[in-house]
C-alpha positions as CSV (number, residue, x, y, z in Angstrom):
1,X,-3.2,-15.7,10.3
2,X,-1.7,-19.3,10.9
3,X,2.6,-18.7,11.8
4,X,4.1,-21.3,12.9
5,X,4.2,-25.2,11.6
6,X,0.3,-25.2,10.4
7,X,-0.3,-25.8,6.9
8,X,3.3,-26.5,4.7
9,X,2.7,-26.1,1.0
10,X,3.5,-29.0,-0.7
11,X,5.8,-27.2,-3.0
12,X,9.2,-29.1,-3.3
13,X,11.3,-27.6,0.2
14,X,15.1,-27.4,-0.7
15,X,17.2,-27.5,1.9
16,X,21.4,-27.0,1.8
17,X,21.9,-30.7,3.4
18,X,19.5,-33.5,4.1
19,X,17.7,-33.5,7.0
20,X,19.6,-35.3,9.4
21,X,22.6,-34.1,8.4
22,X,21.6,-30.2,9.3
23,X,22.7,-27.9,12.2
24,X,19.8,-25.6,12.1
25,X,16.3,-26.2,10.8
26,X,13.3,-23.8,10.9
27,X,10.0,-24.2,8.7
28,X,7.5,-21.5,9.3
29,X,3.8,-21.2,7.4
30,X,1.2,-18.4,6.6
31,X,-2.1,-18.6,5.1
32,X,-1.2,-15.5,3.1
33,X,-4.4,-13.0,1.7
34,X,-3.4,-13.4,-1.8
35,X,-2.2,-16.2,-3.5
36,X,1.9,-15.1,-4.2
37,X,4.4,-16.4,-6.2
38,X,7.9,-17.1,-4.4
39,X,9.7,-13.8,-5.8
40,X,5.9,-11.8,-5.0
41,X,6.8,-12.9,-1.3
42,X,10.4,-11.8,-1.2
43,X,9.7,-8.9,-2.3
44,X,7.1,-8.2,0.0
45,X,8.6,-9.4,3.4
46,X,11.9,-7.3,2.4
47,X,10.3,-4.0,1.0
48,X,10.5,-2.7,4.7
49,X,13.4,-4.7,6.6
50,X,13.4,-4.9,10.4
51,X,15.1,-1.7,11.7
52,X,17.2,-3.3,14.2
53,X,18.7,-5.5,11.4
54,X,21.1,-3.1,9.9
55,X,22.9,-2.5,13.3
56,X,22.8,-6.5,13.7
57,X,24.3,-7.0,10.4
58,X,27.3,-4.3,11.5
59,X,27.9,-6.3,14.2
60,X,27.8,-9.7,12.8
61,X,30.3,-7.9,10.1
62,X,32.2,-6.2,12.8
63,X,33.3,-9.6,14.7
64,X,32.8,-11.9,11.8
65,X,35.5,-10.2,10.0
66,X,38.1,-11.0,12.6
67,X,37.9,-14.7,11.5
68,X,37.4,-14.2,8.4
69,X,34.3,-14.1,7.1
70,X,33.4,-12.2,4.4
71,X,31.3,-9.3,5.4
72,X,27.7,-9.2,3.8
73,X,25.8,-5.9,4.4
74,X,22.3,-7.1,5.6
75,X,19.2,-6.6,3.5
76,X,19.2,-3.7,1.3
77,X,15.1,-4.0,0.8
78,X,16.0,-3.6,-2.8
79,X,15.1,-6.6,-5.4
80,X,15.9,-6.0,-9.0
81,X,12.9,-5.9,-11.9
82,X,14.3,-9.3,-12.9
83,X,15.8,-12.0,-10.9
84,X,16.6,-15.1,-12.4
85,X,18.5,-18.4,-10.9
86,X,22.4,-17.5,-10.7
87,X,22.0,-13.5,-9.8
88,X,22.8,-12.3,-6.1
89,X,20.1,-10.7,-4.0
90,X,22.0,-8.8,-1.3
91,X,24.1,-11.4,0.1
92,X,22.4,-14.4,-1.7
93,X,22.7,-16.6,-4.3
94,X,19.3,-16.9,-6.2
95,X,19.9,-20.9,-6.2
96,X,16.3,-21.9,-7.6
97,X,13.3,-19.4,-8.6
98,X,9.9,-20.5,-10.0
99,X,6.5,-19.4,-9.2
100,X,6.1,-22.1,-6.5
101,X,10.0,-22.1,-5.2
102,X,12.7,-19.4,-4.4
103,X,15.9,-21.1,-2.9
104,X,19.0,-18.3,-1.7
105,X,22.0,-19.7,-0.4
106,X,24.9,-18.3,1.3
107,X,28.1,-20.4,1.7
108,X,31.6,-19.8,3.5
109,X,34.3,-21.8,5.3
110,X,32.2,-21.6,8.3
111,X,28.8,-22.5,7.4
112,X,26.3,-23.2,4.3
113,X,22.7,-21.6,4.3
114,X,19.7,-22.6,2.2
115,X,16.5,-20.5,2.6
116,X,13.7,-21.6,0.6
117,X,10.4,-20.2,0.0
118,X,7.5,-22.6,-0.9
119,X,4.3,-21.0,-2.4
120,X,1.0,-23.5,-3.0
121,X,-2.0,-20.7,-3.9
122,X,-2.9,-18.9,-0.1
123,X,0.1,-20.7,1.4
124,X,3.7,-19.6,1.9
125,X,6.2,-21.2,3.9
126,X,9.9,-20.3,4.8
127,X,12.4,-22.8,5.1
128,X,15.8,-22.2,6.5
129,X,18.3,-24.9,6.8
130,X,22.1,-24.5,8.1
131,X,25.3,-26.8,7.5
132,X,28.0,-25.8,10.0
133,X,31.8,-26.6,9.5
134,X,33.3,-25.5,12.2
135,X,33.4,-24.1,15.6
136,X,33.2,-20.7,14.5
137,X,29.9,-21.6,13.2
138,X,28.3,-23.5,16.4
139,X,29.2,-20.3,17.8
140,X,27.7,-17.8,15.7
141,X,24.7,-19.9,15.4
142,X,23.7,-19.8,19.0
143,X,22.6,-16.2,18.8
144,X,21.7,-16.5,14.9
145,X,19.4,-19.2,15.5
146,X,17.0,-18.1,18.2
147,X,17.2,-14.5,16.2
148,X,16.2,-16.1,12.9
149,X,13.2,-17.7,14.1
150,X,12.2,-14.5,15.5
151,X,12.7,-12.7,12.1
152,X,11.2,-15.1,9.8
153,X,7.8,-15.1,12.2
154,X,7.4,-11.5,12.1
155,X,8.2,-11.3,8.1
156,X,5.8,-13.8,7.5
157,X,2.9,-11.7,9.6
158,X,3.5,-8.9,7.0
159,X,1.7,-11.5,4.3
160,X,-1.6,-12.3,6.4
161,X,-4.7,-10.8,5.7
């Protein structure tokens, strides 16, 4: 198993902003067991979400609300038979899907999201890129961010052989 920055599949990365322009960038890689297509690896990496996530979700809801932010559930580990670009997965936006490329977005007042997963036969990568508007979303990125990585690292290891 290779997490971490090793081998990016050269599948086209989306990302909510360009690249200089971000607040948050994280790009992780797997050498998965079996080649996967994009919607293969969601499924996959949220058939079984993180336990602790559903009480983080309630308190990112909780104290999000109180400056208005929509509240958005978590992960429901539920993805519908078929998914196509313009449906909602949990709190997402299915922005692109293709074999090769799954882009979700999430977008308030506060901040813009773009996760993208890249698939390129064994490899899979997971992208996440944020655009913050205002303080409220420096602030809620400083615990988001480190947390994220975190997340994505261990969702990825449920892909290795």
């Amino acid at each position: 198993m290779s997490v971490g920055m090793g081998r990016i599949a050269t599948a086209q990365v989306e990302l909510v902003a360009p690249r200089a322009a971000l607040d948050f960038f994280d790009q992780q890689s797997v050498v998965a067991a079996d080649p996967l297509t994009s919607l293969e690896v969601w499924r996959r990496v949220m058939a079984e979400p993180l336990p602790f996530l559903d009480v983080a979700f309630k308190l990112r809801d909780a104290v999000s609300a109180r400056f208005g932010v929509k509240r958005i559930g978590g992960f429901s580990g539920k993805v519908p038979g078929f998914v196509q670009a313009g449906d909602k997965i949990d709190f997402f936006l299915v922005e692109t899907l293709n074999d090769t490329v799954m882009s979700l977005s999430a977008r308030d007042r506060h901040l813009d999201v773009l996760t993208c997963i890249t698939c390129v036969d064994h490899s899979v990568t997971i992208t996440s890129s944020v655009k913050v508007h205002n303080w409220f979303g420096r602030l809620y990125m400083l615990p988001v961010g480190p947390a994220h990585r975190l997340i994505v690292r261990h969702m990825l290891r449920k892909l290795s052989g």
